[in-house]
N, C-alpha and C positions, 0 to 999 in steps of 0.2 A: 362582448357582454360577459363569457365565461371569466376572461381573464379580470372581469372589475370584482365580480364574484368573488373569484377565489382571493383576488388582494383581500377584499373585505374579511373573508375567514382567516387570513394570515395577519391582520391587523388584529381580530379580535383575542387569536390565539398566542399573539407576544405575551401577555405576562405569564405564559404556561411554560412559553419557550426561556423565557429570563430565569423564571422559579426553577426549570431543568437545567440552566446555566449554573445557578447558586448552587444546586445540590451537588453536581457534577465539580465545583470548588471548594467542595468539603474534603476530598481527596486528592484533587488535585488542582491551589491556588492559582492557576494559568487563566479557567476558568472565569474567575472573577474580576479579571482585568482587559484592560480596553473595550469594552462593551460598547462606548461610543464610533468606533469602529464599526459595528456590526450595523449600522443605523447612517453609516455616512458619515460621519464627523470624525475629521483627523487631525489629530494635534499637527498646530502650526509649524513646529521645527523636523515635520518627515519632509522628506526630501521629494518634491514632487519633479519627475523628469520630463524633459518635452515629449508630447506627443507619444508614449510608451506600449511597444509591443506587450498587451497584458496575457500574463499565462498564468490561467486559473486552476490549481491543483487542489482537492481538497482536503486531502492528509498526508499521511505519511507514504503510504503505499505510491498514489500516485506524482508524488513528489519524486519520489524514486525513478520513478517510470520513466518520468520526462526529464529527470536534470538531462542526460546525455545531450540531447536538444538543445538545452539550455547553453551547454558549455559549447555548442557545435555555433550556435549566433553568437556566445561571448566573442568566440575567436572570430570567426570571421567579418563579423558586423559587429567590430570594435566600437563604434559610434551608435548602434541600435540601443537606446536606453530599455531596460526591460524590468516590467511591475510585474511583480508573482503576487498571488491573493492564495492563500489558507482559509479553512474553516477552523482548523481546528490545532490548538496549543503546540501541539506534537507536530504537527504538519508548519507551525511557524519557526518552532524551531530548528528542522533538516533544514528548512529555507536557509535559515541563518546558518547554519553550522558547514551548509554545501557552499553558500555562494559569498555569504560573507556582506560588502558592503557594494557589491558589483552590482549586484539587484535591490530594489524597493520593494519592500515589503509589507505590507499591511495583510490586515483581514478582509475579505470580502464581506461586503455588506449583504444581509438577510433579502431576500427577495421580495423587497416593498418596494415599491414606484419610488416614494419620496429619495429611502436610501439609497437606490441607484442613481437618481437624480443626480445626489450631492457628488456622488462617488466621479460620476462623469463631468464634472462640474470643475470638481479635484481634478483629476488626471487626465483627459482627454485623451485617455487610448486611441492609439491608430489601426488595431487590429484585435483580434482576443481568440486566445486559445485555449478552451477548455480539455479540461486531462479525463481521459475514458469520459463516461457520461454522467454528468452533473448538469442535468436539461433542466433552467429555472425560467418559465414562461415569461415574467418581469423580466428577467436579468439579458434572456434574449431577445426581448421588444426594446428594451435602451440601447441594445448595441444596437436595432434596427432603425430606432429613430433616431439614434446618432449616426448614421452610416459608416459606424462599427462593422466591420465584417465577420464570422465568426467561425473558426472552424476547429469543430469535435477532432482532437487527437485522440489516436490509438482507442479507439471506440470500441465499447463493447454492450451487447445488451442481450442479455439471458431472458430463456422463455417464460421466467415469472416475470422479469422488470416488461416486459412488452405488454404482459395480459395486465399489467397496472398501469401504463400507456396505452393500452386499448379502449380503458374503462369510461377514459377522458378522451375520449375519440377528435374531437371536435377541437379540443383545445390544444392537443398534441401535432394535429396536422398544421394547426395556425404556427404554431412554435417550429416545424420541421420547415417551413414554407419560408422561415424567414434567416435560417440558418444558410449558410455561403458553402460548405461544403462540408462532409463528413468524410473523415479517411477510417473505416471498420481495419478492426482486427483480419477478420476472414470473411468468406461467403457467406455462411451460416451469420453471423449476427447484421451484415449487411442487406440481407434480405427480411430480416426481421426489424431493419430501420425503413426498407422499402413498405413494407405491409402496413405500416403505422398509416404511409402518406408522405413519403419523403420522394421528390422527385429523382429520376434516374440519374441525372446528371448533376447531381449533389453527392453521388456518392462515389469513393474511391476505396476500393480494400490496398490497402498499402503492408498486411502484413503485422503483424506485434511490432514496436520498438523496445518492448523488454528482451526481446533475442541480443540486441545490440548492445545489454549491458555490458559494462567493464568493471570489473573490482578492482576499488581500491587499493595498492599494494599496500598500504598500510594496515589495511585488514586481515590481507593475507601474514602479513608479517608480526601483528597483534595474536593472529591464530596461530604462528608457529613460538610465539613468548610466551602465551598462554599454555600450551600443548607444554612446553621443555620446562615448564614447571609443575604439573599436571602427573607427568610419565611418559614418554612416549609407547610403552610395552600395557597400560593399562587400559581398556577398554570404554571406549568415553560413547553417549548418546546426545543429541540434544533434541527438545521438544523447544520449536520456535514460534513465537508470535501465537502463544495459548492464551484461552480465556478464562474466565472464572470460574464458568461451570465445567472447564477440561482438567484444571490442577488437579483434584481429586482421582481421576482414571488416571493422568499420566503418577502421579504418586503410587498411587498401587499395581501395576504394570510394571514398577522400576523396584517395588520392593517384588514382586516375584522374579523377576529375573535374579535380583541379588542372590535366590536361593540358588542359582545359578551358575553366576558369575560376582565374586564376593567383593572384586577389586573394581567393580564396573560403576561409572560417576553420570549421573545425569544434570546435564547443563538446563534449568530448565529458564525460559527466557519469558514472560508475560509479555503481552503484546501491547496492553494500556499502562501506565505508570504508577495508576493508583491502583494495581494488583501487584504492584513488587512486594511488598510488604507481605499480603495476604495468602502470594502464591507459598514466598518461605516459613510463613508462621504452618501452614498447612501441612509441610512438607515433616516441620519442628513436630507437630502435629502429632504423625503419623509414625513418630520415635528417629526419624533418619536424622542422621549427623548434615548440616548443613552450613555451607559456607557462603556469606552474599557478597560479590562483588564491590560493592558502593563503600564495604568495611574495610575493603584494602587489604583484605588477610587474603593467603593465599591456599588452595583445599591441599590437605595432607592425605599422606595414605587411608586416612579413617574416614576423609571426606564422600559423602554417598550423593548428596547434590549441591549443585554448584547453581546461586540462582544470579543471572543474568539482569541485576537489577539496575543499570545505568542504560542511556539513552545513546543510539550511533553505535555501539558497539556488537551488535546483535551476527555481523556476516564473520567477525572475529571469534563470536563463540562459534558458528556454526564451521568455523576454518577449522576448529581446535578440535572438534567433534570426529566421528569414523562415519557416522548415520543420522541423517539429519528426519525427524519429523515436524511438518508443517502442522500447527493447531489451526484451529477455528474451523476444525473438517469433521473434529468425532460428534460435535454438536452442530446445530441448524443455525450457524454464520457463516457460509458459504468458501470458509475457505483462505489462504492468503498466498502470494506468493511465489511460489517450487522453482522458480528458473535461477532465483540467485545459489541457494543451495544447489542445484544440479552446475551450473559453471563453476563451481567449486571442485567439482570431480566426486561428492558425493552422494551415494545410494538415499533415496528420498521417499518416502513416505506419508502420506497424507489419510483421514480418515473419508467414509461416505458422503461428507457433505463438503464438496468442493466447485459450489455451482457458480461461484467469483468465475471461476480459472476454471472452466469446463474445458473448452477446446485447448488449451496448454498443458492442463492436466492430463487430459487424454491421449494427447498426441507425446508426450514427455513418458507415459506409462507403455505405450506402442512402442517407440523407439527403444525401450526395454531398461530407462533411467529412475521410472519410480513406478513402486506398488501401492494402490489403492486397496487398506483393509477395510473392513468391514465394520469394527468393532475394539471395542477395548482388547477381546480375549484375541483377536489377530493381528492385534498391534503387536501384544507381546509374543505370537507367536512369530511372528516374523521379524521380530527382531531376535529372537531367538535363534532363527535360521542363519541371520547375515554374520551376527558376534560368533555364531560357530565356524561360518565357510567364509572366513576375509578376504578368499581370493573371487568367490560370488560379489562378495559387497563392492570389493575392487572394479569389476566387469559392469557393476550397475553402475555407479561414478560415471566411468570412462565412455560408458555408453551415454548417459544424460550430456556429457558435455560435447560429444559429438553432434548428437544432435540437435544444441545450441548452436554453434558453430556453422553449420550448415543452413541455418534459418537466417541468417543473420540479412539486413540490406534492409529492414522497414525503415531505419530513420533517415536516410540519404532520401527515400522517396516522400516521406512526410518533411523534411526540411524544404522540398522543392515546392511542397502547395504552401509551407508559412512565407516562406522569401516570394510565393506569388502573390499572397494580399497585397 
């Protein structure tokens, strides 16, 4: 009865969500296309594969997370057809841009009865893997009355998302009862999937599979073309994956340091597409010399930042950089991130609000590869510490990627529960 409820609230709240689609296409046209998608309906000429392992990622972050996976069934289960589903533009296109034409891609359909319906109608998945926790009541009752199997990768669920899982008691336990298994990150979040109502033997900590990344060497190799045009004797920062309301601190934290350090260039990278623009007029702004990416120029000795305004190229600026900071931490969006910049070898930095990546952040900041400041005025102060003692910032590197290194084995053990569906 919960679950007819809440469809009915979620039917009546579509044209609120389409009006937020349109708005959200005024910056960014991705937006306003295939909508039919979102609702079940797919153009005739996608390519529907038999019976296809579906792996549902919902952006970009978790895109990331799971290709390794991805590429681990490519190879081995050459004949496994596999459907990836995004929610979101940015997330449709790393699909495309990682895998190419090896996977089917669509959007995943909004969590209405009807649009699942179609969805499964279409494709007739043999299994579904949701990336970290994207728990949609509808979406996991069609894999249930399709005997769909389902199981939560690399799980994670923070002490706010449980007490908003808690609120809905009743309809979260119906939702966990009918999921096939959950592999958590660690203990801590797996016990916080048990306290909802999730059976014992539903659940496996198997570990992060972000430890298991691998970088690109083309990125590494974009970071060292980027850098040898750059300087390699000149002092570089990047500020990765910010938000709207962080441009403004990281802007004035790079001009005080300039008072500084006068040759020092901050890379700064926006995390959504329709603040590339916004981030560099702000920067223009604020009187600093700025040079954007997407222009094809290249920053000269007078260049003060350097903004990262193309899509995929985000671990190449952070190659090019000495000190990487992670945005969406100085403000309350939990965060993004820190383990690609630390397998990089370099010293990482995140602000107070990192509650995405709590137990990575945490355990990455122990191991003694990245500091959590406080505040705008200890960003700069600590970065002020590393750009003076380079053999400090060296030892914070080397120490981050050791301790990637050493975590590493979750994806062997969650490929062993997908190859068990």
């Amino acid at each position: 009865m919960l679950r007819v409820l809440y469809s009915l609230v979620l039917y009546l709240l579509t044209p609120v969500i389409l009006l937020q689609l349109w708005r959200r296409g005024g910056k960014s046209p991705a937006y306003r296309q295939r909508w039919g998608e979102r609702f079940g309906y797919y153009p005739a000429d996608i390519k529907v594969p038999q019976s296809p392992l579906w792996i549902h990622s919902v952006s970009v972050g978790e895109t990331i997370a799971i290709a390794p996976m991805v590429e681990r069934i490519l190879a081995e289960y050459p004949q496994m057809p596999v459907l990836m589903t995004t929610m979101t533009p940015t997330g449709s296109e790393r699909v495309t841009s990682m895998f190419g034409g090896r996977v089917t891609h669509v959007y995943c359909p909004y969590d209405l009865p009807g649009a699942l319906a179609r969805f499964h109608r279409r494709f007739n998945p043999r299994a579904c893997v949701i990336v970290e926790t994207e728990l949609w009541p509808n979406l996991i009752h069609s894999c249930y009355q399709n005997k769909v199997p389902v199981l939560v990768a690399n799980a994670r669920l923070s002490a706010r998302s449980a007490k908003g899982y808690q609120r809905f008691s009743s309809l979260t336990r119906t939702m966990l009862d009918k999921l096939t298994v959950i592999a958590a990150q660690n203990a801590v979040d797996g016990e916080r999937f048990l306290s909802l109502g999730l059976a014992e033997e539903k659940l496996q900590v198997t570990g992060s599979i972000k430890f298991d990344i691998e970088i690109d060497h083309s990125k590494t190799e974009l970071g060292n073309q980027l850098r040898s045009h750059w300087g390699g004797q000149r002092p570089v920062w990047a500020a990765a994956s910010t938000h709207d309301d962080e441009h403004r601190q990281i802007i004035a934290v790079h001009q005080a340091l300039l008072k500084v350090f006068p040759t020092l260039m901050l890379v700064l990278v926006p995390r959504h597409p329709e603040q590339f623009a916004v981030a560099g007029d702000q920067a223009e702004a604020a009187g600093l010399n700025v040079c954007r990416r997407s222009s094809g120029d290249i920053p000269d000795a007078t260049t003060q930042v350097f903004v990262g305004d193309t899509l995929g190229e985000m671990l190449g600026f952070c190659a090019a950089s000495d000190i990487v900071f992670v945005g969406g931490s100085l403000i309350e969006r939990g965060g993004h991130n820190p383990l690609e910049p630390a397998l990089l070898s370099r010293p990482v930095l995140v602000g107070p609000h990192y509650f995405n990546f709590l137990q990575i952040t945490d355990q990455l900041a122990e191991a003694g590869g990245l500091n959590v400041v406080a505040d705008e005025q200890a960003l700069e102060s600590r970065l002020k510490a590393l750009l003076e003692d380079t053999v400090q910032a060296g030892d914070m590197g080397a120490k981050g990627k050791a301790y990637l290194d050493a975590n590493r084995g979750a994806l062997d053990r969650l490929l062993a529960l997908v190859t068990g569906l």
